[in-house]
C-alpha positions as CSV (number, residue, x, y, z in Angstrom):
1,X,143.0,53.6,100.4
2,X,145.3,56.0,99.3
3,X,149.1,54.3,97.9
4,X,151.4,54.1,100.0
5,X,149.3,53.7,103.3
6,X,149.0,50.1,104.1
7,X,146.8,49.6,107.4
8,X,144.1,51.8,109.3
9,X,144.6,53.4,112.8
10,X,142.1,54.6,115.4
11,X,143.6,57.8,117.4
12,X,142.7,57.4,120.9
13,X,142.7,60.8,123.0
14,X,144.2,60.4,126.5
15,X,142.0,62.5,129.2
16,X,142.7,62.9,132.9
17,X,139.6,62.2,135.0
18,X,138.3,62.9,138.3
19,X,140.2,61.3,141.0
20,X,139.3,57.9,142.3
21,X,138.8,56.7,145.9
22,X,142.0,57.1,147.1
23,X,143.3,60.3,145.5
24,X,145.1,58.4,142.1
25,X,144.8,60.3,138.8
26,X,142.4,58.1,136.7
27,X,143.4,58.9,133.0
28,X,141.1,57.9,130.3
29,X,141.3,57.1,126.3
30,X,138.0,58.3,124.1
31,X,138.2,57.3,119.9
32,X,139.2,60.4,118.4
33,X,139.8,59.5,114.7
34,X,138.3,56.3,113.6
35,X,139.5,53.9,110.8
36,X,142.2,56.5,109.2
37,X,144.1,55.7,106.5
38,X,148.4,55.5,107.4
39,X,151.8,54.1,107.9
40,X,153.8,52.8,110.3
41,X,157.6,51.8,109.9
42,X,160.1,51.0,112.6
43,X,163.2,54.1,113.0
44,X,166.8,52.4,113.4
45,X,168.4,53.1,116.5
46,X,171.3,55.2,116.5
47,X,174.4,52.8,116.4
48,X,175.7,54.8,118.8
49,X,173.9,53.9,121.3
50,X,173.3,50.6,120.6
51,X,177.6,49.8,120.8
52,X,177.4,51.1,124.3
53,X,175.0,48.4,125.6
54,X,172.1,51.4,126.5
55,X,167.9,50.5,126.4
56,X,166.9,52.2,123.3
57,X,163.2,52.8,123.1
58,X,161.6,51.4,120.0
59,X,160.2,54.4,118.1
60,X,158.6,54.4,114.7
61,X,157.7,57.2,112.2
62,X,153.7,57.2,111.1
63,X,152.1,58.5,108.1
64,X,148.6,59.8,108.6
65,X,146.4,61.1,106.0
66,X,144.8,64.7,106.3
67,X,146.3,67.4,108.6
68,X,143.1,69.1,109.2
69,X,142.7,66.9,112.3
70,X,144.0,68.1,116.0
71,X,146.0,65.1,116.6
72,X,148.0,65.8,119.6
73,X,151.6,64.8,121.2
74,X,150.6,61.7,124.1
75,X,147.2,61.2,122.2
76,X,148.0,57.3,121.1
77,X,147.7,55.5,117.8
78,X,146.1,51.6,118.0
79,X,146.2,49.7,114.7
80,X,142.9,48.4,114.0
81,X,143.7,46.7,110.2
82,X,144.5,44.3,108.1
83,X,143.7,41.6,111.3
84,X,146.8,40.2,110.4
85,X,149.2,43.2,110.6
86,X,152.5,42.8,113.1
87,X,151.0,45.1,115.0
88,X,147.1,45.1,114.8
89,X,145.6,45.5,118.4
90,X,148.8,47.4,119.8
91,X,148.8,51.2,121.0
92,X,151.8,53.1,119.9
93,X,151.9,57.2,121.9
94,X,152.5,59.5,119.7
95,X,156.3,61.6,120.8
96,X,156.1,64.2,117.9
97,X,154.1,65.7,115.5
98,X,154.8,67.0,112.1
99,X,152.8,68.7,110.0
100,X,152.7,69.2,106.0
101,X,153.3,72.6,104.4
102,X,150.2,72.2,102.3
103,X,146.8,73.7,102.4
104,X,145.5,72.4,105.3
105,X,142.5,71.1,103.4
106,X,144.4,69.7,100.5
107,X,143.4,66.2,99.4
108,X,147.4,65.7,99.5
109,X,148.0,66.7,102.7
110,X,149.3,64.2,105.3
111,X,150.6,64.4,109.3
112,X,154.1,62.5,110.2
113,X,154.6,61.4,113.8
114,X,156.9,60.0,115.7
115,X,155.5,57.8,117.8
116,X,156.6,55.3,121.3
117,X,155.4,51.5,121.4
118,X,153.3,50.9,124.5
119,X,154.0,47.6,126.9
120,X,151.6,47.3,129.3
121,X,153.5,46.0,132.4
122,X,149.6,44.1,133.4
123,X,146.6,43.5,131.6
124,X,144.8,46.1,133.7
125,X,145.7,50.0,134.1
């Protein structure tokens, strides 16, 4: 594991599939990226906001290693280790994507996102 990146992620890529029985958009997640190396940290609010009394969402800023990939804006992130992570099991959808200035194929090269925290109102979508 390269330094710096402390826990693997799975990026899951969100598909729209045929309609179901009653005419409801059916979307569906297929492993894109398995196992990658990357980072997650939590972004600070903007005070601003938070000495009105508004719902800020929580967003965090992700490290990924290798920008080669086609990682995409609403594909989602899922945190698959260390078992023991904050976070490990949870699905994060990814808001932005940056990539590096490097060679596209350079060792060194590495994708920032930002990224939304998913809470699933029920167990079942």
């Amino acid at each position: 594991m390269v330094a710096g990146l402390n826990l693997r992620v799975t990026v899951w890529r969100m598909v729209e599939q045929t309609d179901d029985d009653v005419g409801g958009a059916m979307i569906s997640g297929t492993p894109y990226l398995e196992h990658q190396d990357a980072r997650i940290a939590a972004l600070k609010p903007h005070p601003l906001l938070m000495q009105q009394g508004l719902e800020v969402d929580s967003l965090f800023r992700c490290l990924l290693r290798g920008s080669h990939q086609d990682v995409r804006e609403y594909d989602e992130i899922e945190v698959v280790w260390p078992t023991q992570h904050k976070y490990y099991g949870q699905r994060f959808r990814i808001k932005k994507v940056q990539e590096d200035s490097l060679h596209p194929l350079d060792r060194r090269n590495m994708m920032e996102f930002v990224l939304s925290r998913i809470e699933y109102s029920r167990s079942e979508q």
